[in-house]
Phi, psi and omega in degrees: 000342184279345193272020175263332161307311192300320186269012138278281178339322147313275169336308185311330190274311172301321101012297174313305157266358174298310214283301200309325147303334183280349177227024151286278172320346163282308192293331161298350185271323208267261190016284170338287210290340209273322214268349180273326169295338192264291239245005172255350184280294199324304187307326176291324179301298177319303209269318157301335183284314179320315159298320169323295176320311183259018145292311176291351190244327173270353191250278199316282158339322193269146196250135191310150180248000000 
């Protein structure tokens, strides 16, 4: 039974920096995905006030009918 602790007591440190790399790479992914959402929400934001803008600026030209 002893030589089955000595091959966990092995296993543990490698067992170990495996979980510890699977949620450094979770968190970053989830980061990623998170800072992508955000910057495609902002370009949305951006390209409707531009369209505002240049609805208003093209409204503004044009002389009343």
């Amino acid at each position: 039974m002893s030589g089955f602790w000595i091959s966990v007591g092995a296993l543990l440190p490698s067992l170990g920096v495996g979980l510890l790399f699977y949620f450094v790479m979770r968190s970053i992914l989830r980061a990623d995905r998170n800072e992508r959402a955000q910057l495609a929400e902002l370009d949305r934001l951006e390209a409707q006030s531009e369209a505002q803008a240049a609805a208003g600026a093209q409204s503004e030209t044009q002389p009343n009918q």
